[in-house]
N, C-alpha and C positions, 0 to 999 in steps of 0.2 A: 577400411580401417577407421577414419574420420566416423561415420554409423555409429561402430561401434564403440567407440570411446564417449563420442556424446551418448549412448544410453546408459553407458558407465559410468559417468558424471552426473546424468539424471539418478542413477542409485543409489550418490553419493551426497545427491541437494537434502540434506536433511539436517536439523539443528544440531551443532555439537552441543556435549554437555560441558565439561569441564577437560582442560589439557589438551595435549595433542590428541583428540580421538578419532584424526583424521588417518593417523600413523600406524594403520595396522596391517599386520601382515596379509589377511584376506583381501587387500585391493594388489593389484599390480602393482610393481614396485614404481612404475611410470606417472601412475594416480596418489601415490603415498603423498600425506603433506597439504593435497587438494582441498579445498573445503571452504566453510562456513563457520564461525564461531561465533556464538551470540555476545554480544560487547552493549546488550541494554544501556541507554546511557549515555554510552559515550561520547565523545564531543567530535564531530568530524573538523579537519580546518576551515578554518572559517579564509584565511587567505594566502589558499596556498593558490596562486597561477594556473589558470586553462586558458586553452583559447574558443572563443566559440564559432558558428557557423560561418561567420563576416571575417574570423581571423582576427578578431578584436581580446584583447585581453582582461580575462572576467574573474573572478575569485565566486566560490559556494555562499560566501557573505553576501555577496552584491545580490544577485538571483533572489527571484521570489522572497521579495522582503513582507517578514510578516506570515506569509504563508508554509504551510507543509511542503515535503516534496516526496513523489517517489524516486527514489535512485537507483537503476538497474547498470551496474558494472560489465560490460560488455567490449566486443568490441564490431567493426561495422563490414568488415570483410569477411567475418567468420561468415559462412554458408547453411551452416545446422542450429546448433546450440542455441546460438546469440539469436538468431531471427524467431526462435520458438519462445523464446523470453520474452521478447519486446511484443512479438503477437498478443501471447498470455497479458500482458498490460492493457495492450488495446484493447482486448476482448474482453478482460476484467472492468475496465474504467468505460469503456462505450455505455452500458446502462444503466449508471449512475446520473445522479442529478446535480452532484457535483463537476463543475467545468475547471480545466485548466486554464489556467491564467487569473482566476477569479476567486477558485479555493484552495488549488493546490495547483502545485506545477510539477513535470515530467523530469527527471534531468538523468541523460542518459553520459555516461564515462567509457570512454573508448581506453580500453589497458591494452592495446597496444601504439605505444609513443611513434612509433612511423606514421600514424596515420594523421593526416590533416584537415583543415576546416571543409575543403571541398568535397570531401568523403560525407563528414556528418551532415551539411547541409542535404545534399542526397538522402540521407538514410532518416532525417528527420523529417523531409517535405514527403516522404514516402510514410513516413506512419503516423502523420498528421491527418495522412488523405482518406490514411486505411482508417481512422479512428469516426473522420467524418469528412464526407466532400463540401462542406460550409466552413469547418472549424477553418481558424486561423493558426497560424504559430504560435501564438502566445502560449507561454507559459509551457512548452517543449524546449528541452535547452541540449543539444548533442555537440559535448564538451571533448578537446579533444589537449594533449600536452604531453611533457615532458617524462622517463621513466621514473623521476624523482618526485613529480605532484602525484601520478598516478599511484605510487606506492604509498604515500604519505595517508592518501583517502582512504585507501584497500586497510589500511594496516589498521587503522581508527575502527572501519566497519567490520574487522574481522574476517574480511575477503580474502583468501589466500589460494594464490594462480601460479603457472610458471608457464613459460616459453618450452616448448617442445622442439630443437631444434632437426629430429628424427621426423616429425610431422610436419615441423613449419609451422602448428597451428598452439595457441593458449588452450591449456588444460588450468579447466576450471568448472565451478559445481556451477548449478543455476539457483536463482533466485532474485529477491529484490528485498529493497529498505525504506521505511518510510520515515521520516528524518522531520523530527518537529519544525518549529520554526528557527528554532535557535539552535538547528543544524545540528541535533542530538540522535541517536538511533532511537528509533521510538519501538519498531516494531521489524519482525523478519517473516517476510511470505516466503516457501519455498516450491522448488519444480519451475514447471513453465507452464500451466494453469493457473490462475488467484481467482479466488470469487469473488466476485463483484460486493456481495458484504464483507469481507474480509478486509478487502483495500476499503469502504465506505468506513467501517466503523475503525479501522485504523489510520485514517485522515483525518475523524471526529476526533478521536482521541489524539492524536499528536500535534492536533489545532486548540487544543487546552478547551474542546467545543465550542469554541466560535464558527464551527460550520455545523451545516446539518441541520436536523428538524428537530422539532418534539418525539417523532417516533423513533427516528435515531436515539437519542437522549434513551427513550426505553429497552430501543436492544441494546443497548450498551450494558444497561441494569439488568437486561436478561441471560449477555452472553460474558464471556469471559475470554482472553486471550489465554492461549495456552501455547509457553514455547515451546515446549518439547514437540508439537507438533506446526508450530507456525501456523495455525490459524485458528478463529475465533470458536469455543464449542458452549451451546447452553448452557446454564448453569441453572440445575432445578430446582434448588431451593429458592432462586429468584425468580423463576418462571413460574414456582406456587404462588410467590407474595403478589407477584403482577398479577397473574389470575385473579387471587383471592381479592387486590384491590380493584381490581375492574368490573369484578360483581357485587364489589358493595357499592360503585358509584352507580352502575345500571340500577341495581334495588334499591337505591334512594331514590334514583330519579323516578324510577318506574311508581314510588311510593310517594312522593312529593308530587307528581302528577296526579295520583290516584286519592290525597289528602284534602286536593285545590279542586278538584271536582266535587267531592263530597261537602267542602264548607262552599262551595258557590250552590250548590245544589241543593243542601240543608236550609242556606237565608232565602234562597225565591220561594221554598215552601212556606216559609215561615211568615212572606210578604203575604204570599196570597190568603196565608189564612185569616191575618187580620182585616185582609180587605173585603171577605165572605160577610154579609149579613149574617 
């Protein structure tokens, strides 16, 4: 039963558009209500109360100051769903050049309030390891609190979960959020795969580019977010102009090479013939 509701919440990880459209009679009535709703924008609290892995008391302000974050709404006992997300993270962010704690930070929200710092400390030293057996903690944050901060977050991001008391278990969609620095929703991946450029160029982007590279900088001008699908798709009238301006910088240079040879190669003729009796 658990199987099959998580691949029915995967059916269900997809951007709403507008209103309730999560409220339709084709999902079980058990699933109605479940979802995602895009809330671009919006401001998550900045200090409302968690506690983190020490049991110390942190606020989403405090946390990676200055930097982006991903925030995956989870929780650390679930057995399916939740571990297929947080995977999806790791596997997304492992081969990037971007590092946590230095460009962007991880910060994982356990909705269900029974559970405590000794749980996330676990589940964070566990996807720290999966991520890399060098990395550090830094910049992994498995946040855990009250029914009323959890809601508070959920409500801002557009999360929308409930307690299953038939199952025991939270029915909720998958996905994740990448949350500017000023703790804005910048962007929504959905499912429990992300592409590793998908999350790169929506950590460029919700770092106002203060990360990344120059080449970054270009797919950004090549690709375009799209929410209706949550993730980033070419955009070909930019991917002509880049083209078109990357072959007029080769054919200058190729021609500015070819202009510097001809005038050095023009004046040595020009020496030796004065120097001919």
């Amino acid at each position: 039963m658990k199987l099959f509701l998580s691949i029915l919440l995967l059916a269900v990880a997809a951007p709403a558009q507008t209103g309730p459209a999560w409220d339709t009679p084709k999902l079980p009535k058990r699933l109605q209500g479940i979802g995602i709703d895009q809330r671009l924008g919006s401001q998550i609290p900045l200090d409302v109360p968690f506690l983190d892995e020490g049991g110390n008391s942190v606020t989403l302000g405090q946390l990676a100051a200055g930097r982006p974050v991903v925030l995956a709404l989870v929780y650390y006992e679930c057995t399916m769903l939740c571990n297929q997300i947080l995977n999806g993270v790791v596997h997304g962010l492992r081969p990037l050049s971007l590092k946590p704690g230095r460009d962007f930070d991880v910060v994982a929200i356990s909705i269900n309030p029974a559970e405590g710092p000794q749980l996330a400390a676990a589940k964070r030293d566990h996807y720290v390891r999966s991520y890399s057996r060098t990395a550090s903690t830094q910049g992994w944050h498995f946040l855990t609190g009250t029914d009323a901060s959890i809601h508070q977050v959920a409500e801002a991001a557009g999360f929308r979960y409930r307690y299953d008391p038939a199952t025991k278990i939270f029915l909720h969609a998958s996905g994740v959020m990448v949350l500017t620095s000023e703790r804005r929703v910048s962007r929504y991946f959905y499912g429990v795969e992300y592409e590793p450029k998908d999350l790169k160029l929506g950590l460029v982007e919700a770092s106002g580019n203060r990360i990344g590279s120059l080449a970054d900088q270009i797919l950004l001008f090549c690709y375009h977010y799209d929410p209706s699908q949550g993730k980033y798709s070419a955009t070909v009238i930019n991917v002509l102009r880049a083209g078109a301006v990357g072959t007029m910088l080769v054919l200058g240079v190729v021609l500015g090479l070819f202009w510097r040879k001809e005038w050095h190669g023009g004046g040595t003729r020009g020496r030796r013939e004065v120097r001919e009796p």
